[in-house]
C-alpha positions as CSV (number, residue, x, y, z in Angstrom):
1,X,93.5,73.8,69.4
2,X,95.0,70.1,70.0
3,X,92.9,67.3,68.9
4,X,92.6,64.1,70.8
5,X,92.7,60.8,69.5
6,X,91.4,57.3,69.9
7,X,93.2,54.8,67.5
8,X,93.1,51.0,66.9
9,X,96.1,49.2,65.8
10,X,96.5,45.6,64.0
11,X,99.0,43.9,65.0
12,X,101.2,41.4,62.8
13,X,99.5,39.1,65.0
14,X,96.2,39.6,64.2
15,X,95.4,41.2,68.0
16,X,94.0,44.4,68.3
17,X,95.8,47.6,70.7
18,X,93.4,49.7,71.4
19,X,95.6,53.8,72.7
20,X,95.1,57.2,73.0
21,X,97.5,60.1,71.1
22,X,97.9,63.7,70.5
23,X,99.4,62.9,67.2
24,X,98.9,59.6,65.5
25,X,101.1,59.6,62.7
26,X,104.0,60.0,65.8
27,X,102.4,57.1,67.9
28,X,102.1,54.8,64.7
29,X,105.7,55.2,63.8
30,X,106.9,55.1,68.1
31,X,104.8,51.6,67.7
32,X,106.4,50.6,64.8
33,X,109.9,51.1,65.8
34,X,109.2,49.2,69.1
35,X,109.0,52.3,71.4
36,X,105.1,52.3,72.0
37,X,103.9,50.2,74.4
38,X,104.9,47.0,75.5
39,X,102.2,44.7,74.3
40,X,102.9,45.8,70.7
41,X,106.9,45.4,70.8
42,X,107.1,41.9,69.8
43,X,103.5,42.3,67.8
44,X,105.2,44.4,64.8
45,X,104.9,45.9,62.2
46,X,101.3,47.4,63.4
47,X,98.9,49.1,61.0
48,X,96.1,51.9,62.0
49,X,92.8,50.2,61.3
50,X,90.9,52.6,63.4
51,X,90.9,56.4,64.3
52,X,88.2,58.9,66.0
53,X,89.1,62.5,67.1
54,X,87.9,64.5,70.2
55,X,88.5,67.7,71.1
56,X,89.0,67.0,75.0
57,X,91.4,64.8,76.5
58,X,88.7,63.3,79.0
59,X,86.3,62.5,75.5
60,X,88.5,60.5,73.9
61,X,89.8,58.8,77.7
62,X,86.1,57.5,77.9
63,X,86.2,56.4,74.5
64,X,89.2,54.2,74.4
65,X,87.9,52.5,77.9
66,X,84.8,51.8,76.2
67,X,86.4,50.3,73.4
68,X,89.1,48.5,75.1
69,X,85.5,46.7,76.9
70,X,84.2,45.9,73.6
71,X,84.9,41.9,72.6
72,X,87.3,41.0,70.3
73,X,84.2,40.7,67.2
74,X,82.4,44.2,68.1
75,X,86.0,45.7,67.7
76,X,86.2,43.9,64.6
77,X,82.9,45.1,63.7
78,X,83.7,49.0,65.0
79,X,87.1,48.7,62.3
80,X,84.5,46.8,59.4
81,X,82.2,49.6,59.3
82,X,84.5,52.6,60.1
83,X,86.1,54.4,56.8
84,X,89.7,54.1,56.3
85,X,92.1,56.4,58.5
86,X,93.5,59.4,57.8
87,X,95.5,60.4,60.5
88,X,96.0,64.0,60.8
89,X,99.5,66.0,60.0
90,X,100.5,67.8,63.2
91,X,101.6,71.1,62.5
92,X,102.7,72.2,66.3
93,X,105.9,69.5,66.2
């Protein structure tokens, strides 16, 4: 069964990117190499500040459009009182 993800990035600006993935240790390193998406190209290197797992697609959908509502301080404070991420190893690459 394939997990769902919700992840916050920081980027080397200070900005938050706010995505969904399948397999966030892929997406962190397509941001990082300047193939994610286009507002964190020129924002590198990103780091994962922020990760919650789902186990339906349409979950974790709702979840990133609730936080990508959320002002610049609640995200800060969602990051501040989340534990550190540990994004899971895929096994099905």
């Amino acid at each position: 069964m394939k997990s769902h993800y919700v992840y916050v990035l920081e980027c080397d600006d200070g900005t938050y990117y706010t995505g969904y993935t399948t397999d966030p240790d892929r997406r962190l390193a397509e941001h990082n190499a300047g193939t994610g998406a286009k507002y964190t190209r020129g924002r590198t290197p990103v780091s994962l500040v922020h990760l919650e797992s789902y186990a339906d697609q349409s979950a974790a959908m709702t979840r990133e459009h609730e936080i990508k509502q959320l002002r610049r301080s609640d995200k800060a404070a969602l990051i501040e009182s989340s534990p550190e991420p540990e994004p899971a190893r895929s096994t099905d690459r």
